[in-house]
Backbone as a printed PyTorch tensor [residue, N CA C, xyz], in Angstrom:
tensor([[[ -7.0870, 125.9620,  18.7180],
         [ -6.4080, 125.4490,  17.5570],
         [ -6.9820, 124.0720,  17.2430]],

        [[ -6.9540, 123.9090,  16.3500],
         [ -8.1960, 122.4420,  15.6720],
         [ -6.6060, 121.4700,  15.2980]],

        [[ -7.3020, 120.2170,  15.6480],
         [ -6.1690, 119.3400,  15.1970],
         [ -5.4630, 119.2840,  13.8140]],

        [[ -5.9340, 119.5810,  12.5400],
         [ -5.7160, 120.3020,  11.2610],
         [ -4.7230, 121.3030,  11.7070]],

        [[ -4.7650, 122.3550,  12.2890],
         [ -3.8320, 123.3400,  12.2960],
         [ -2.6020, 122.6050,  12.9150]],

        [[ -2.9140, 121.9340,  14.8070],
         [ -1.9480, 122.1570,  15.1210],
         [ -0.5270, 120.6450,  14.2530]],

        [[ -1.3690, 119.8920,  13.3110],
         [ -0.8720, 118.8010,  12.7150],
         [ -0.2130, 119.1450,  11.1630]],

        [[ -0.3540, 120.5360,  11.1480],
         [  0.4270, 121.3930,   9.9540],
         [  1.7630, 122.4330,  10.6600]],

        [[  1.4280, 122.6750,  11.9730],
         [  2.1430, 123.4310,  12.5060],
         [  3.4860, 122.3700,  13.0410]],

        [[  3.2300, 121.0680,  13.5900],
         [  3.8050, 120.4650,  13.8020],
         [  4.6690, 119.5670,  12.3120]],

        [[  4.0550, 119.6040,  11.4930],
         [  4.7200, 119.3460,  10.1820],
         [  5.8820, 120.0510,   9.7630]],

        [[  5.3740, 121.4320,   9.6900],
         [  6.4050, 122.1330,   9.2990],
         [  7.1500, 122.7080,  10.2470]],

        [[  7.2030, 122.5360,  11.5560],
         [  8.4430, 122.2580,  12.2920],
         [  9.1980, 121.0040,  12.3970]],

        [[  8.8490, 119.7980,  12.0760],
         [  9.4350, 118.6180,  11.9630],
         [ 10.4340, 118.8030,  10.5250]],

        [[  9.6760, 119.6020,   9.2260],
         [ 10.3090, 119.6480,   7.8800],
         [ 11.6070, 120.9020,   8.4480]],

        [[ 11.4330, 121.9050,   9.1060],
         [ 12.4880, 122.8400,   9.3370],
         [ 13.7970, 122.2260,   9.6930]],

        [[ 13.0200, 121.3010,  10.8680],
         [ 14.0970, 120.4700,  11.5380],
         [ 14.8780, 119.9330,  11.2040]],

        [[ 14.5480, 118.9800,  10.5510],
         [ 15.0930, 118.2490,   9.0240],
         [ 16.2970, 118.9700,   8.4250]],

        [[ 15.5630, 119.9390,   8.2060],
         [ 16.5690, 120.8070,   6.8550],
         [ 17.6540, 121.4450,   7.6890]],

        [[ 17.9470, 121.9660,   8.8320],
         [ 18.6950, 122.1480,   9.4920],
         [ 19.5080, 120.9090,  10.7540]],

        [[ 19.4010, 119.5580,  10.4340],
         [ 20.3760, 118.9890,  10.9530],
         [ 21.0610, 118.4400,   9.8550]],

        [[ 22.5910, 118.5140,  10.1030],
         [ 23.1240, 117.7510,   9.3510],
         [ 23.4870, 116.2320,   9.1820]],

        [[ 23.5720, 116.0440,   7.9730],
         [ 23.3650, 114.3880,   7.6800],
         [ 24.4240, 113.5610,   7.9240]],

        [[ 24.2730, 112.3560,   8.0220],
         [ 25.6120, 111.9470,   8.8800],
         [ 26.6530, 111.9970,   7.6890]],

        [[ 26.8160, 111.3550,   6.3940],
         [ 27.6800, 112.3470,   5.5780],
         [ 28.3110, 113.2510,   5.6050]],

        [[ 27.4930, 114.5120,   5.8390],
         [ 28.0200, 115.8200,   6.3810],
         [ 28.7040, 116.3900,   7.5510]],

        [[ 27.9920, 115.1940,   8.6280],
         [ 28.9130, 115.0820,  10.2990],
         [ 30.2840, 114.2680,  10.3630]],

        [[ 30.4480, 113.3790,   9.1620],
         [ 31.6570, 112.6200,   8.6560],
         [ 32.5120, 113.5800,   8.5920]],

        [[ 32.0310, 114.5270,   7.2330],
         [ 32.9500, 115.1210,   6.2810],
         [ 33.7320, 116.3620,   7.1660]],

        [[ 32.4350, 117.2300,   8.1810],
         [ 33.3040, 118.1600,   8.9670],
         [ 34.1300, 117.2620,  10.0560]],

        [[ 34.0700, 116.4520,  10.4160],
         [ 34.5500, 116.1530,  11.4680],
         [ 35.9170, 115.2760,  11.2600]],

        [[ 36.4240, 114.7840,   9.2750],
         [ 37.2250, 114.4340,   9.1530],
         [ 38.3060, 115.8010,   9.0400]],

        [[ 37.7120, 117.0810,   8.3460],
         [ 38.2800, 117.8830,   8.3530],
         [ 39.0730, 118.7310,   9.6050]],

        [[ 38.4320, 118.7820,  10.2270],
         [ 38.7530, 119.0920,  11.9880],
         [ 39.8400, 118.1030,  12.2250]],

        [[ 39.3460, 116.8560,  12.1990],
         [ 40.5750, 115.7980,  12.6610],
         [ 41.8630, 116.5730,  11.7210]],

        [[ 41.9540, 116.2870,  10.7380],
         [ 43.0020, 117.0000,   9.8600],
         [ 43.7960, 118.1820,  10.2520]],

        [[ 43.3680, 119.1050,  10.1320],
         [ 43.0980, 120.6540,  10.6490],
         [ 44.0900, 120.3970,  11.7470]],

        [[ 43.2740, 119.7160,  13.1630],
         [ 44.1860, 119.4810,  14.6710],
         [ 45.4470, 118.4460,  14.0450]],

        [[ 45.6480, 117.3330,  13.6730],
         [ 46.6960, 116.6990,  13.1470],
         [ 48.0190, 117.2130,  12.7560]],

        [[ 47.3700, 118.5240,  11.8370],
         [ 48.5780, 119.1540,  11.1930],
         [ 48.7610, 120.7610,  11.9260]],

        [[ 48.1300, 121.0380,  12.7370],
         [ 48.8740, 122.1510,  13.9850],
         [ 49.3350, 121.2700,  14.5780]],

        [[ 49.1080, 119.9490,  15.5610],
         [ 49.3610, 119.1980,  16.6960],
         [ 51.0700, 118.9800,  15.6660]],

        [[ 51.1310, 118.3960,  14.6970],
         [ 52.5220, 118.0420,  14.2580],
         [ 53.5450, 119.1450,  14.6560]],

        [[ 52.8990, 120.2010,  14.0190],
         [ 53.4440, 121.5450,  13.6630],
         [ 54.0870, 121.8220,  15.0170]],

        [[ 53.5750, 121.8440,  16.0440],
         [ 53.7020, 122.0000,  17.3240],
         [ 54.8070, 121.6190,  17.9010]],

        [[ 54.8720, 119.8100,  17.4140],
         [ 55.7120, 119.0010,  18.1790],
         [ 57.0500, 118.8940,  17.3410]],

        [[ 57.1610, 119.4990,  15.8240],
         [ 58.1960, 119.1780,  14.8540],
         [ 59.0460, 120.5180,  15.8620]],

        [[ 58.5590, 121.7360,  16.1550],
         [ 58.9320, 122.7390,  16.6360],
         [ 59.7380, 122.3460,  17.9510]],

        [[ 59.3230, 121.4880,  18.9870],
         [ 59.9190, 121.0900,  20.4320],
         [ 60.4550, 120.2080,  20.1070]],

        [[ 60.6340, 119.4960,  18.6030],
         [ 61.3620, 118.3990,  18.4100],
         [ 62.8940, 118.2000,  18.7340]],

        [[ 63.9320, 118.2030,  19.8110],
         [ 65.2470, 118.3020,  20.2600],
         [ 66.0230, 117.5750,  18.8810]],

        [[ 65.3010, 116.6050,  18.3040],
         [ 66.4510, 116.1020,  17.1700],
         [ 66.2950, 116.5830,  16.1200]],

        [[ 65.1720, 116.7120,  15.2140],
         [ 64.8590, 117.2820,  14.1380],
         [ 63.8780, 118.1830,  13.8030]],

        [[ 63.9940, 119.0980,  14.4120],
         [ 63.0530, 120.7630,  14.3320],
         [ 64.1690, 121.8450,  15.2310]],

        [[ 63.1110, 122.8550,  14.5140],
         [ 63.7860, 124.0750,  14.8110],
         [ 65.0400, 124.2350,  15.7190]],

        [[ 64.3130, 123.4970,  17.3040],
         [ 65.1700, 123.6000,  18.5630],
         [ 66.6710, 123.2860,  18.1050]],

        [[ 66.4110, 122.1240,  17.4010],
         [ 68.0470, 121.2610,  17.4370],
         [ 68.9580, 121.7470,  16.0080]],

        [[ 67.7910, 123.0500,  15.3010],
         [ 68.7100, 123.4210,  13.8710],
         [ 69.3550, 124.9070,  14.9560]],

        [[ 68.4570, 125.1700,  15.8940],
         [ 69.4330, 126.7260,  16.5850],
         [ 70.7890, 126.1310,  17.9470]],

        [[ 69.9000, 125.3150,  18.3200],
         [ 71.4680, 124.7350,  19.3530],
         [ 72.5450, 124.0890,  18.5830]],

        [[ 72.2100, 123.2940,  17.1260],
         [ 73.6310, 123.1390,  16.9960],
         [ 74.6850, 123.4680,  16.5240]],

        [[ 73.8800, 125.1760,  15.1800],
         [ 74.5170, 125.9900,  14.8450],
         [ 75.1850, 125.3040,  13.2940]],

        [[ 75.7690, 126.8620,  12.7220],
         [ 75.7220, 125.9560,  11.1850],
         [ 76.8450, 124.9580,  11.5870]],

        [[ 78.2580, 125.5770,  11.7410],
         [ 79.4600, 124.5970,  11.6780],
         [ 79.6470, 123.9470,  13.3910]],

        [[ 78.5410, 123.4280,  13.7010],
         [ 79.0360, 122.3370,  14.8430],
         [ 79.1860, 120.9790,  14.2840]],

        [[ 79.7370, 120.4410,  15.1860],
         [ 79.8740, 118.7150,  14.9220],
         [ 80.0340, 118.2800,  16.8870]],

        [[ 79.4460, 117.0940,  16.5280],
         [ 79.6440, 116.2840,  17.8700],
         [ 80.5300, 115.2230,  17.8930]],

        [[ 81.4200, 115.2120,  18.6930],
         [ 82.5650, 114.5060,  19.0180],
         [ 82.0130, 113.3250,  20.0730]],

        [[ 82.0990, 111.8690,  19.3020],
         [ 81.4660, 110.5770,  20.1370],
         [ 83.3400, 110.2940,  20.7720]]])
């Protein structure tokens, strides 16, 4: 292989390369989305085990309870 070839071969694997990493823009943008994404299951999660205000504490205290201080 003559230095001509292998300095075209190496070109256009450097240009492939290129075109398949993403730009940090693009490593921003998925990675704000993900953050998001986990944020709002992780809430979802904890509104659910929440003892004062989620699910748990709308089935233990039933429609007509009241708490006596």
């Amino acid at each position: 292989m003559t230095d001509e070839q292998r300095e075209e071969r190496n070109r256009k694997r450097h240009e492939e390369y290129c075109e398949r990493i993403m730009t940090d823009q693009q490593r921003a943008e998925q990675n704000r989305k993900w953050r998001e994404a986990y944020k709002e299951k992780s809430h979802a999660v904890n509104k659910e085990n929440d003892p004062v205000g989620g699910v748990m504490a709308q089935h233990s205290m039933g429609k007509g309870s009241y708490v006596i201080s």
